[in-house]
N, C-alpha and C positions, 0 to 999 in steps of 0.2 A: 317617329318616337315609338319606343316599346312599350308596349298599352302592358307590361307584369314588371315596368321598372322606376321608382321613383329617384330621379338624377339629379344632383347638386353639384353647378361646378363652381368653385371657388368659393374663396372661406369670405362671406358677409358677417361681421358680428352682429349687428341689429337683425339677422333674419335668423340667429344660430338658435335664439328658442324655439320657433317656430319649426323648426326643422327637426330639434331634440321632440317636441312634442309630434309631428308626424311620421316619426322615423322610433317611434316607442316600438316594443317588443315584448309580445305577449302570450303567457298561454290558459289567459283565464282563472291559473290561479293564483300568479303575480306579475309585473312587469314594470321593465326596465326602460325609460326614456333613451331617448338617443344621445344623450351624450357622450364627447368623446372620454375613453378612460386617463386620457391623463388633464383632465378638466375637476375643478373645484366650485362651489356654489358661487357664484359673483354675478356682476350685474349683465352678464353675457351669457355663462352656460347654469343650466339648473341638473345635473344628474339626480336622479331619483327611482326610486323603487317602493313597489307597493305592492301589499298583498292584499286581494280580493275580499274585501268583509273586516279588512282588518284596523280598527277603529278604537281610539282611544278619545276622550272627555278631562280637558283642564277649563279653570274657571278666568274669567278677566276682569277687572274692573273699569266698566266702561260710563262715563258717562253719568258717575253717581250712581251706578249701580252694579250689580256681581251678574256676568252672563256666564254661560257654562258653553261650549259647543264642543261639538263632538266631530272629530277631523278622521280622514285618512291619514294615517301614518306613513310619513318616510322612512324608509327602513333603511340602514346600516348600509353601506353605499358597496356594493361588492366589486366594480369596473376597476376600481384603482391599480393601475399598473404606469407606475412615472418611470420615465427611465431621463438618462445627463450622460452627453459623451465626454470625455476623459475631463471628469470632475467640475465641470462648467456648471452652470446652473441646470434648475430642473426645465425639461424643457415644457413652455405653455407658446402654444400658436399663435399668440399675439406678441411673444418676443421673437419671432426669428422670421427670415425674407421667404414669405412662399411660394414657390417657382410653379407646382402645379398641386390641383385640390382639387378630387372628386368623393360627393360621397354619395351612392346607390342602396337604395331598398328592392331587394327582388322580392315582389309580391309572391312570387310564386312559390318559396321555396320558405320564405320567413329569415332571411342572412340579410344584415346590414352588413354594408362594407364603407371604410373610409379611407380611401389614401390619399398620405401629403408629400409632396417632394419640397424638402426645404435646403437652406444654406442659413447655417449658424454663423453665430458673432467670427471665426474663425477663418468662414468662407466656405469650409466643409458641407457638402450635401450629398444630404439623407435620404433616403426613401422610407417611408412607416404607412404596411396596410392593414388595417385593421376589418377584422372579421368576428361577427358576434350572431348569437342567436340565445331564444329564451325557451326552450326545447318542446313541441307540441303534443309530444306523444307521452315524455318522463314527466310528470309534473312539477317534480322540486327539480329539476337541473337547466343549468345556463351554460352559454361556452363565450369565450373571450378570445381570439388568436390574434395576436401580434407580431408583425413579421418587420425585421429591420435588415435595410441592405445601404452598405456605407460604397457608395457610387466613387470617391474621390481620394477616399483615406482609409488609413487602416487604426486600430487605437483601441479603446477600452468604452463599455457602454454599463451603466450601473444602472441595475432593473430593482424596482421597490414592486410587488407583488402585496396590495396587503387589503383588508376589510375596516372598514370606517363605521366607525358606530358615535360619530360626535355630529351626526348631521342632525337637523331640526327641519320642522315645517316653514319653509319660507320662499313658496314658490307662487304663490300670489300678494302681490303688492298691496294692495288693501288688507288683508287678516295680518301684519308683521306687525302690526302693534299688540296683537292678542298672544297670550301666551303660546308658544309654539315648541315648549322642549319635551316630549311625547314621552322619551326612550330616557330608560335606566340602565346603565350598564352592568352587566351579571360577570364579566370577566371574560379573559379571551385565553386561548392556548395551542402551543405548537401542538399538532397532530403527531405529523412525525418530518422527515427531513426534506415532506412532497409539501406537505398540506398545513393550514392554519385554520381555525374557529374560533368566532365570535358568539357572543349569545347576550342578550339585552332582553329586557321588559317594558313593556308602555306601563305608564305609570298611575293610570286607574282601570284600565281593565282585565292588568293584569295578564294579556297575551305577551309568551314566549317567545320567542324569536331566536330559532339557529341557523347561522352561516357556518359552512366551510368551503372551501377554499383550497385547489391543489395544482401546481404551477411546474409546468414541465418545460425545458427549455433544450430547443434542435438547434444543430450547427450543421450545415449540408444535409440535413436530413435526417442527420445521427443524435441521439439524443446525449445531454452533458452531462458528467459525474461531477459534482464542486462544492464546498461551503457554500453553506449559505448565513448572512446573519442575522440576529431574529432583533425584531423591535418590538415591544410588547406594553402594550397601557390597558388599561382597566376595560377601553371602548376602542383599542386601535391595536392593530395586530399586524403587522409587514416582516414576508421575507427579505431580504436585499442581497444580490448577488451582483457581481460583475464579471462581464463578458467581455474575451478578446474577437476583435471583429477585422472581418481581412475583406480590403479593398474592394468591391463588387462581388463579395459573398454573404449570403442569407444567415440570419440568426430569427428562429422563430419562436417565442413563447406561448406557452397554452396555458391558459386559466379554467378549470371548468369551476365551477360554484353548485351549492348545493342548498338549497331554502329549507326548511320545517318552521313547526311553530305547534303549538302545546294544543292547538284543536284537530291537529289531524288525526283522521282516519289511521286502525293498523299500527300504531305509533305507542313505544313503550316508552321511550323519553325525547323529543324532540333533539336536542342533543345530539344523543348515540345515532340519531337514525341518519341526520346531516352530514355526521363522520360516515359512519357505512355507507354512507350512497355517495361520497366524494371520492370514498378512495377505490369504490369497485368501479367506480364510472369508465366508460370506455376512452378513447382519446377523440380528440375534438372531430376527427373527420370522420369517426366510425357513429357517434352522438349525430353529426351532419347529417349524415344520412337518412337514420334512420324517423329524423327532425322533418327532414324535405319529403319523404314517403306519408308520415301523417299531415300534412300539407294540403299533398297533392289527393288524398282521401278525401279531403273539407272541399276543396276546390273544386273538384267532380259533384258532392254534393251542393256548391254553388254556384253551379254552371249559368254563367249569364252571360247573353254575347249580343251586340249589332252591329248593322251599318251604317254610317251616318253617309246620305246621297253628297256624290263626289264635288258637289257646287256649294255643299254645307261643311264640308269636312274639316275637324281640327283637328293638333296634338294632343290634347291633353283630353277630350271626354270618358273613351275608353281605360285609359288608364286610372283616369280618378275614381271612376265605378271598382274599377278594380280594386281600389286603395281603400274605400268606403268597406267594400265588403272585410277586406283584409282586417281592419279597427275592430269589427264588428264578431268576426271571426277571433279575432286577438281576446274581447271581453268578455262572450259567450262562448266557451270554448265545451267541449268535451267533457272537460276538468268541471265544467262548473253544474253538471248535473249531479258532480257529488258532493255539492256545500253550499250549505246555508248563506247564500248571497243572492244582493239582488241585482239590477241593473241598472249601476248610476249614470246619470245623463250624460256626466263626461267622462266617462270610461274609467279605468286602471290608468290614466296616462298623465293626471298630473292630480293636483291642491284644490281648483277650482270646485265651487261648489263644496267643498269638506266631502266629494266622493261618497253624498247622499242618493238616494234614490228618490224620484220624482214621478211624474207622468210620463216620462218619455218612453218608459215600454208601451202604448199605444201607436208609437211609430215603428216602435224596433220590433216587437212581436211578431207582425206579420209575417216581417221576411223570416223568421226561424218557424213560424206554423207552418210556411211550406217547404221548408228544409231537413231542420231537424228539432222536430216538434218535442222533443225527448226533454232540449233543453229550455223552450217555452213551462213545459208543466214544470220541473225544477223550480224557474223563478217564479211561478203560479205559489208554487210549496212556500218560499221564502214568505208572501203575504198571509199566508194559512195558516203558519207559525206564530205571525206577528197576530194571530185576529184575536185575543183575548184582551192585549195590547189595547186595540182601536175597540174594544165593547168599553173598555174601562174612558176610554178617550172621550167617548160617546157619551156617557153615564155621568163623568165630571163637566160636563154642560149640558147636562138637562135631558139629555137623549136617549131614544134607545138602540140596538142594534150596534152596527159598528163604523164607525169613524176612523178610518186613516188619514195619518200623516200627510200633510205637504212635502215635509222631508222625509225621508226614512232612513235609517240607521241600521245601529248592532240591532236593538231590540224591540224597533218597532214604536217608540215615542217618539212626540213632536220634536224634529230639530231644527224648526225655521227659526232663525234669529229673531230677537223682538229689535235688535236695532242693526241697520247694515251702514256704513260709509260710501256716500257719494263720493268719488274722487274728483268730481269736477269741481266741486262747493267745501269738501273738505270735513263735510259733518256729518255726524251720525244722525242718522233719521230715524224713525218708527219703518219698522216692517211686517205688515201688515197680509205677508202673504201666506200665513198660514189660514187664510177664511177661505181658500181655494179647495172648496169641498169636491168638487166636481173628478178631485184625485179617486175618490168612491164608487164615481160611472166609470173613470176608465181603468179599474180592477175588472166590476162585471164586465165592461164591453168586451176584454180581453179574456176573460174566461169564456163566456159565451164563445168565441171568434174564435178559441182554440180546442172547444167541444165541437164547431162544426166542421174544423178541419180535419182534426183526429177522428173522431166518434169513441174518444173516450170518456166511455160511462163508467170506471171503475173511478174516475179522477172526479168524474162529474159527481155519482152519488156519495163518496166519502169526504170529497173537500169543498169540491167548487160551490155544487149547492148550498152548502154554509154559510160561506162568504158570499154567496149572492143573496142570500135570505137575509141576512144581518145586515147588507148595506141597504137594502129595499125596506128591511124596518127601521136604518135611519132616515132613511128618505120620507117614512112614513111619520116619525116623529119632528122632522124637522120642518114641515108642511103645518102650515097652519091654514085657518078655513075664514076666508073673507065673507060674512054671510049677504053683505051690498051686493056681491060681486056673483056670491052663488062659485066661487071659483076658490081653489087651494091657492097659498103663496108659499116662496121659501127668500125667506129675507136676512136677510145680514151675512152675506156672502161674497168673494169676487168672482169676476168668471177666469177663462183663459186667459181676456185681454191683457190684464196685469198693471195695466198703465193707471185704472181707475180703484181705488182701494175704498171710496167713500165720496157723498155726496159735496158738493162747493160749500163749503164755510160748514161743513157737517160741524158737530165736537167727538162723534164715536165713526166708527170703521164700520165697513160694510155696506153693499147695495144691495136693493131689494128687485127679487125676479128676473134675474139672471136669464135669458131666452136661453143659453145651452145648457144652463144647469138645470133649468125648469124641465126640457124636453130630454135631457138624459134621466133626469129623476123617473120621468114618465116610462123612458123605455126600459127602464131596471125596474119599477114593479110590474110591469106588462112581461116581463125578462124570467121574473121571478116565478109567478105563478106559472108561466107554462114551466118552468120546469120542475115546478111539485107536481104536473100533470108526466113530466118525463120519467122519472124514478120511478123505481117498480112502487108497488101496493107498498109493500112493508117496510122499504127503507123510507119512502115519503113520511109512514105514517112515525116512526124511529125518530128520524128528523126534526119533525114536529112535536113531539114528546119532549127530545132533548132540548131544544130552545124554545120551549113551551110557544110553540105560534100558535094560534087559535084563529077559529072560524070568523072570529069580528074582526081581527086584524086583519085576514086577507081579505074582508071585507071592506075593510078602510082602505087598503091596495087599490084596488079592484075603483074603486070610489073615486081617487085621487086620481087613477090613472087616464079619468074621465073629465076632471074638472081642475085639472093643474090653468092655471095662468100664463100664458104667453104672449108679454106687451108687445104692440105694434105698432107702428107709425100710422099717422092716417094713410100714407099712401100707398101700404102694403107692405111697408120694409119691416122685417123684425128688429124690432127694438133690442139692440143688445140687452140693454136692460131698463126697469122701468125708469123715465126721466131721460134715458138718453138724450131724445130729439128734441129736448129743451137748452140740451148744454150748445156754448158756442160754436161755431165752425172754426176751425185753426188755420192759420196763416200758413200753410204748407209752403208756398212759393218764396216767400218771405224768409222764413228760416232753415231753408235749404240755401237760400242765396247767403244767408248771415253766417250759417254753421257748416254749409259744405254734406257733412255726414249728422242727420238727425236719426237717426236707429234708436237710439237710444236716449230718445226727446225727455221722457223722464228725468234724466240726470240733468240735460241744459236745462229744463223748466226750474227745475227745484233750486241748481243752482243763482237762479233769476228771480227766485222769491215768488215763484207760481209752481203752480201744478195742471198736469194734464186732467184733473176732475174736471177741470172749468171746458174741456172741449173733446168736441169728435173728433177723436183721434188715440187711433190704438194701438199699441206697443205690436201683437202679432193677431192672428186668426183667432177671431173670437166665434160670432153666430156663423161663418165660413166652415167653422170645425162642423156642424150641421149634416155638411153638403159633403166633404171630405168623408165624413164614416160610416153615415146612410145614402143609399139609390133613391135617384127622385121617388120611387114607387112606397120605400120602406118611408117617407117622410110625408108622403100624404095621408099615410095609413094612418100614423102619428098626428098627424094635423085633423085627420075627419074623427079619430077616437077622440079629440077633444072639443071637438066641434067649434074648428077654425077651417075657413075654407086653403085648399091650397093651389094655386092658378097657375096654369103651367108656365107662366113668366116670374113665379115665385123667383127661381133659386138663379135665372141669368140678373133678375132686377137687384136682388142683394148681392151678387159679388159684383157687380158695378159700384152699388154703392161703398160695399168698404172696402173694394181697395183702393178708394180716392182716399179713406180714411184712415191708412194701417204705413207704418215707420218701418214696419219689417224689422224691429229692436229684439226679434229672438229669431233664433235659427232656421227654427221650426217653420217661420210662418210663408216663407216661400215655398216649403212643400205643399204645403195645408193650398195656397194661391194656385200654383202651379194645376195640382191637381183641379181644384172643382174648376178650372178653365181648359182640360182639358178635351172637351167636346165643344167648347162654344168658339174658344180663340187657342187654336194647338198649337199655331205659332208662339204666341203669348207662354201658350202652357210652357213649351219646349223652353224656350229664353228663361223662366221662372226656372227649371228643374236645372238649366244646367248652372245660374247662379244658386241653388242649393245644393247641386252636387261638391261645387266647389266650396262649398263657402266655409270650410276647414283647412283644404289646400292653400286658398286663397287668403285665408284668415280677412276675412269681409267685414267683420267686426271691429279689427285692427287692435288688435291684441288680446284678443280672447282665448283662443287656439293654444299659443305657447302653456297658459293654462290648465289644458284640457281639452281633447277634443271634444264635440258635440255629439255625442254618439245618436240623437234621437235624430237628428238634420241627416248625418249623416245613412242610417236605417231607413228614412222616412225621402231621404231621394231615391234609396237603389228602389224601395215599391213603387217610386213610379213607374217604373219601366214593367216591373214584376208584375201590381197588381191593377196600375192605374191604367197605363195604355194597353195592356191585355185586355182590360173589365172583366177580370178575375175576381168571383165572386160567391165563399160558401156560404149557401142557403136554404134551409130545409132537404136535406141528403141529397143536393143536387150540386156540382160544381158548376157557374154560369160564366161564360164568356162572350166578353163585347167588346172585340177591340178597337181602339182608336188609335194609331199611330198616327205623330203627328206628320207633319210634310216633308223636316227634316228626314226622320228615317227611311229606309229604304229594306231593313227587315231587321228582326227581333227573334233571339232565339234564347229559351229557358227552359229548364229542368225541373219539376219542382215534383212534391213527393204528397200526396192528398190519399189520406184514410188505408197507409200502407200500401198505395200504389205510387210507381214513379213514374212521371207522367213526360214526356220531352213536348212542347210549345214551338211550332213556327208560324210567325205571322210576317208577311207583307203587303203587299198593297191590294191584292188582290184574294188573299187566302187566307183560312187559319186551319192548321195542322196541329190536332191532338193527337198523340202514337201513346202506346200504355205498352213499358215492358213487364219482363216476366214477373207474373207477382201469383202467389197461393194464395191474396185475398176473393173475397167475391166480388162481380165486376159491380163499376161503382156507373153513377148517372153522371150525367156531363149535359147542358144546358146550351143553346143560342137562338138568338132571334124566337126565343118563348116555344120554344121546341126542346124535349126532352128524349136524350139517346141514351142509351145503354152501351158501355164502354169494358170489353174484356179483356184480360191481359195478351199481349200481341197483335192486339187492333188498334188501326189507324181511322180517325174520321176530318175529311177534309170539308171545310164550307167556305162557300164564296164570299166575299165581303161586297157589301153594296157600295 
């Protein structure tokens, strides 16, 4: 198998979303699903298009009550190109006999391709290949190429060429009951006798939206001079032409397209600028080009490669890392360090989720700290923006400092739904998952984690410290002081888990002492104060001035970060939370035999008139996140600052215990597994990482994917290779490495880019190879086996592995 080619052969309709959602196209600052362009929304294909940040808010009445949510918008469908040979119907692939059907993603290059050989009601067959890209290096330009070749006949083929602007949000099955008509149509207009524009508005936020559209059409090569005639509605805009077509010769259509919208950059009317940039556009294979070239720039920037030992070996692991990075590259593009976006857990690539932001940059971060850190601090800026946002968030429940979002949005408010639909039970429930405060460690962790990779202090003293001081004085107000106990508590919260929102027979939401929210709280003000020791003299003191922190507050810090609460089993286990190891044990065996697929035990339970409160048993990685983000070393440290012992059977004794207890019901938690097993059982670890790597390809959730992919699962497998079995680790201006390859591989080879040096990585069984090329920084420390070298540009340091 070609590990830079994702291959489909033959047309399945039940797998055709799943395919549109892995075969999206992207370049970070919109994209385009895979759908084929002469497909329409039905219960088979979803065509869709979406701009980066671009988000509109209508209200529903659900339930007895008025909700509002705030969705990613489907934008105006611009693929549309039908064509019907001599006046027969229009042709859709599920009316006509398909002889052959392949459709190819090259990773490498960003070009999907589709071709179908088919035989219409007539008997006549066709060939149609279809070639598209969503351009990596132009921001606003896409290309379409259609090539038709009549194998058996000669006749007439009529091409509709047009932009759709009557689409709506309805590509997750669950929100179709909620209002979904986003887009106002502003009017469309011939250009001229190449090209046509659309232009629309979402209908509360008042975002612009311009298409154009310019459609060239070859016959041998040569391109055609002919009428064309125009169809024109308020929201629909098509050329229509017909073509004479001669027996086993080519007719090829080009479509390039062209995005704006009323927030861009350099932009005097969104409009006029769709027009100028559609009709100077070069032709589809000169755009190709120069598409496959920024590409192959990202690519070299992503350099990640193994071997999997020839007794282990499969088709598909390589290539799906490839395809992982590719999403990931597709969402975080280039494009996206120059706009205010963040990074939604399911990408640009479909509905799910309303194309909120979440935690899932704690997965995804990583791999861009050591790539291209450029656009880590970008989406750093997106939460720096919003932080006035989360003081006011804070401030309307009692707190101080700043409070973020569970969801996040245009503007940085709460957009968790207060009620979501089971589809197994059919009801609307309470959701409860905005108490998920723990969103506020993984901003600092991520700041911190991309101040040690850069060493950028101009980001750290004007932005980050802000936001880490603001969330450490929420932490500080959210702490209250058990005086029985001599210990701090933070109560009325959920953790990770997800599955537990509230105590058995509770009447209000919320658990108290969370084990990972308690000891992230801890490391965010232990987090904090050193880095008002890091700032210079003056900006520290500026700082503190402007958010007036005072000497008792860091004192209250400093206090807390001594006597936080971390509940415990008697037998050493960390209590996810306080009361855990009171609730029931779950019948795992039992409802794996009844239900086949429990991932998602939540939805069976509720649908059963129970809930998962009543047992140990957890949706993904809860106290395991722990172990996943700190080094045994950094968690003892943490554990003796509080005065709890930590026994070096601590952290093998708990992921014993919970992965008897965890449904693996989010994406996420197979990495999270994977990883902290990856020293104790590598085998284990390996079999975890590669059901994570897949588990988009594979859609392991079984229907989730067509939705959206998973971009944090997705981020959060390729580091295990990057950072997990390296032991790739910045800490205190030293880069450390400890690797563990599991038994599977046979060697490991990365690229990555640390404090403006770029550093090339070989590890196999016997060795690890650091090489530093040319860099005009200062030589940087590099770390192993608790020895520290000095690393200059041009040098190579090799060390044996034990």
């Amino acid at each position: 198998m070609d590990p830079w080619t994702v291959t489909y052969e033959g047309f399945i309709p039940e797998e055709e979303s799943l395919r549109e959602a892995l075969c999206t196209l992207g370049n970070g600052y919109f994209a385009t699903r895979g759908a084929g362009a002469q497909t329409e929304a039905d219960d088979i294909h979803y065509p869709g298009t979406y701009l980066a940040g671009g988000y509109n808010r209508l209200k529903t009445e659900i339930a007895g009550r008025v909700i509002e949510n705030e969705d990613l918008v489907n934008l105006p469908n611009w693929l549309v190109l039908r064509f019907r040979i001599d006046e027969g119907d229009w042709f859709k692939i599920e009316d006509v006999e398909i002889l052959n059907y392949r459709q190819a993603l090259d990773l490498k290059s960003g070009l999907l391709t589709r071709e179908i050989r088919f035989s219409d009601q007539a008997g006549q067959v066709t060939r149609v290949k279809e070639r598209r890209f969503v351009h990596m290096a132009e921001t606003h330009l896409a290309g379409l190429e259609t090539t038709f070749t009549a194998e058996d006949w000669s006749g007439r083929v009529e091409i509709q060429s047009a932009l759709d602007g009557r689409v709506i949000n309805a590509g997750v099955d669950r929100y179709k009951k909620l209002n979904n008509r986003h887009l106002e149509p502003m009017g469309t207009e011939e250009i001229d006798r190449d090209a046509i524009f659309l232009k629309a508005q979402t209908r509360q936020s008042e975002l612009r939206i311009a298409e154009a559209a310019r459609t060239w059409i070859f016959k041998d090569g040569e391109p055609l001079q002919f009428e064309r005639r125009l169809i024109q509605e308020r929201d629909y805009i098509a050329h229509c032409f017909t073509v004479d077509v001669s027996e086993g010769r080519e007719v090829r259509v080009e479509k390039i397209f062209a995005l704006y919208t009323s927030r861009d950059h350099a932009c005097a009317e969104c409009g006029l600028e769709a027009v100028k940039a559609v009709v100077q556009a070069e032709n589809f294979n000169g755009l190709l080009q120069s598409h496959a070239l920024s590409w192959s720039h990202l690519w070299r920037r992503s350099e990640m490669d193994f071997k999997i030992k020839p007794e282990y070996e499969d088709d598909h692991t390589l290539m799906v890392l490839h395809l992982n990075i590719f999403h990931l590259l597709q969402s975080t593009s280039m494009h996206t360090m120059d706009l205010d976006v963040g990074v939604p857990s399911r990408g640009w690539h479909g509905e799910a989720y309303r194309g909120h932001i979440f935690w899932d940059e704690l997965f995804i971060f990583p791999f861009l700290n050591f790539r291209v850190p450029e656009i880590t601090r970008s989406l750093l800026m997106y939460r720096y923006r919003r932080l006035d946002e989360a003081r006011k968030a804070a401030m309307a429940e009692g707190y101080r400092g700043a409070m973020y979002p569970w969801q996040s949005g245009s503007n940085g408010r709460e957009e968790s739904q207060k009620v979501h639909l089971n589809p197994k039970s059919g009801r609307w429930i309470p959701d409860n998952s905005r108490l998920q405060r723990h969103v506020n460690a993984a901003i600092a962790y991520n700041i911190r984690q991309y101040y040690e990779t850069t060493a950028d202090m101009e980001f750290l003293s004007f932005y980050g410290a802000e936001m880490m001081l603001e969330i450490a004085r929420f932490w500080s107000s959210k702490a209250t002081y058990n005086q029985n106990l001599d210990r701090y508590e933070i109560l009325n919260v959920m953790g990770p888990d997800e599955y537990h929102d509230a105590y058995p027979n509770a009447e209000a939401p919320g658990l108290n002492n969370s084990a990972y929210t308690n000891i992230m709280a801890v490391w965010v003000l232990t987090q904090a104060l050193k880095v008002l020791d890091l700032l210079s003299e003056d900006r520290s003191t500026e700082l503190r001035e402007t958010i007036d922190l005072r000497q008792e507050e860091t004192d209250r810090w400093e206090n807390i970060s001594r006597k936080m609460r971390v509940p415990l089993h008697e037998d050493g286990i960390i209590s996810q939370f306080e009361g855990y190891d009171d609730l029931n044990e779950f019948d795992w065996q039992g409802y794996r035999k009844k239900y086949d697929d429990i991932q998602r035990l939540d939805r069976i339970l509720e649908a059963e008139d129970d809930t998962p409160n009543r047992y140990k048993a957890s949706k993904q990685a809860d106290v395991l996140m722990l172990f996943y983000l700190f080094s045994s070393e950094e968690l003892r440290t943490l554990f003796e600052q509080l005065g709890y012992s930590f026994e070096y059977d601590t952290i093998p004794k708990n992921i014993h215990y919970y992965l008897q207890r965890t449904s693996h019901g989010s994406t996420l938690s197979r990495v999270v597994h994977s990883w902290v097993l990856a020293r104790s059982d590598r085998t284990k670890s390996w079999h975890l990482f590669k059901e994570a790597l897949k588990s988009d390809y594979t859609d392991i959730q079984g229907g989730t994917t067509p939705e959206g992919i998973h971009l944090g699962a997705m981020a959060g497998s390729v580091n295990i290779l990057q950072e997990g079995y390296t032991g790739i680790e910045s800490r205190g201006d030293v880069l450390w490495f400890n690797p563990c390859l599991p038994e599977e591989l046979e060697n490991l080879h990365l690229e990555i880019r640390y404090r403006g040096h770029t550093l090339e990585i070989d590890i196999d069984e016997k060795e690890l190879t650091v090489s530093a090329c040319r860099c005009a920084q200062k030589p940087i420390k590099i770390g192993f086996d608790q020895e520290v070298y000095k690393l200059e540009e041009r040098q190579s340091k090799t060390f044996k592995l034990k």
